[in-house]
N, C-alpha and C positions, 0 to 999 in steps of 0.2 A: 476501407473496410473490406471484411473476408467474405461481404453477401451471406452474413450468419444471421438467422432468427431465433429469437429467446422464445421459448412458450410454458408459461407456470401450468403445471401437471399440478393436477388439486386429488387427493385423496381422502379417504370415509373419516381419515384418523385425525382427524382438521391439519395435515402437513402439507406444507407445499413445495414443491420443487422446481427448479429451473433447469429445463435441458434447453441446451444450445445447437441447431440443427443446418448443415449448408441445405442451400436449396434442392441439391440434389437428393439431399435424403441424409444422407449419413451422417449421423451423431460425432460430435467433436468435444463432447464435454458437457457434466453436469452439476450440480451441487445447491445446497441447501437456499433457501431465499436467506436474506439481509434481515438481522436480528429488528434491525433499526424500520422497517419497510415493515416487515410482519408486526411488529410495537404500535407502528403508526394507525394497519388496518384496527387493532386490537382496538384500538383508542377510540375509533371512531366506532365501533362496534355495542362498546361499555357505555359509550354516548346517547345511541340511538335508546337504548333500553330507556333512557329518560325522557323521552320526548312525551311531552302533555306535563308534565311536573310544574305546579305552580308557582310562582313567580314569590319569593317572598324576601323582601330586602335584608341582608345578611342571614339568611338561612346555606343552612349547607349538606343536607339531609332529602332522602325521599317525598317527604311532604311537603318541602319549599326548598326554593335556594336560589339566590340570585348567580350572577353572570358568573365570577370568579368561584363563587359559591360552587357551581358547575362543572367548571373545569378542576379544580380542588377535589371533589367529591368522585371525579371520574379517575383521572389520575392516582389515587388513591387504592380504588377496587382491584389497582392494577400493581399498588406497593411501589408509588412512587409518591411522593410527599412534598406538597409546593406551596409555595404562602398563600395565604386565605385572600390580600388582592388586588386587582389587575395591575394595577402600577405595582407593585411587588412582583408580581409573575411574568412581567413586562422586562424585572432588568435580569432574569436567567435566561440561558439557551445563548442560539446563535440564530443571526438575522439570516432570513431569506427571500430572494427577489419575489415579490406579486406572481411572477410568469412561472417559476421555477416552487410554488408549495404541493407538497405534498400533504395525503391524509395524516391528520394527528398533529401538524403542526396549531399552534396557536396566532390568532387575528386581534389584533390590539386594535383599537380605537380608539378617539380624544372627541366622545359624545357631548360633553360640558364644556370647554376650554380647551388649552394646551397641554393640557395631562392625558394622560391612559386613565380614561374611566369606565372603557367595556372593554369584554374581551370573548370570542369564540372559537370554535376548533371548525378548523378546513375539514371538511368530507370529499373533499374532490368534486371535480367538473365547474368548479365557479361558487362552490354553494360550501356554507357554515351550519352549524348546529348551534343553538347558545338560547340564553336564558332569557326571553324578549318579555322587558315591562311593557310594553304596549299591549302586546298580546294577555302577557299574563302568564306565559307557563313557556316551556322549550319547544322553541320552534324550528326551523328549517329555513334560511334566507338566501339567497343569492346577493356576493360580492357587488353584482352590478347593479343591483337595486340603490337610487341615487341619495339616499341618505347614507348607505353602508361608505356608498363611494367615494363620498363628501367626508366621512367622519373615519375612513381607514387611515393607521395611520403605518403600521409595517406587521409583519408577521416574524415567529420564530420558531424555532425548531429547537425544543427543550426535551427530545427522546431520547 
């Protein structure tokens, strides 16, 4: 490597930029963030506005909406269009390792059986956003929490 550091430059205008700096100081290059990276924060952004929404089995609307219901309704706000659910939403995108998700990707799981019966959006740092019947409305979960860990079964990247 050249000893280059990246640092996202955030401005009023909600844009972001990446300048690339040697240690020493001096600028070597800059340019726009990843259409795909900025898509991902967005998603999880459009998500959070839902969090308390109650829980309602095939609902896909403000007032209710279950798991896929969620992710359906989020993707959506954003003019992207995906099956109503989880096992439908399950076989687009492309897979990606546990270690390597990014924000906005989607978290499948086989809550019932050998199927994709749930599904949630990664926010980064270990933790998901998604539509918890236990709970009752959109909650906030951590990956390693040992039901989720038990019942994950891959993630994908459908941005």
């Amino acid at each position: 490597h050249n000893n280059v550091a990246t640092f996202q430059v955030l401005g009023g205008s909600g844009g972001a930029e990446c300048v690339k700096v040697k240690p020493n100081g001096g600028k070597i290059g800059k340019g726009n963030r990843n259409d795909k990276y900025n898509l991902g924060e967005k998603i999880v952004d459009v998500a959070y506005r839902y969090r308390g929404v109650p829980y309602v089995w095939g609902g896909t609307n403000d007032s209710g909406m279950d798991c896929s219901g969620l992710v359906q309704h989020v993707f959506l706000k954003l003019g992207i269009h995906l099956p109503r659910t989880a096992a439908e939403q399950a076989r687009l995108g492309t897979y990606v390792p546990k270690d390597k998700l990014k924000p906005g990707d989607l978290l499948f799981f086989r809550t019932y059986a050998s199927y994709i019966s749930h599904v949630g959006i990664y926010i980064g740092h270990g933790k998901f956003i998604q539509e918890n019947s236990d709970a009752g409305k959109v909650t906030i979960d951590s990956l390693s929490n040992g039901y989720f860990e038990r019942t994950y079964a891959f993630a994908k990247d459908i941005k």
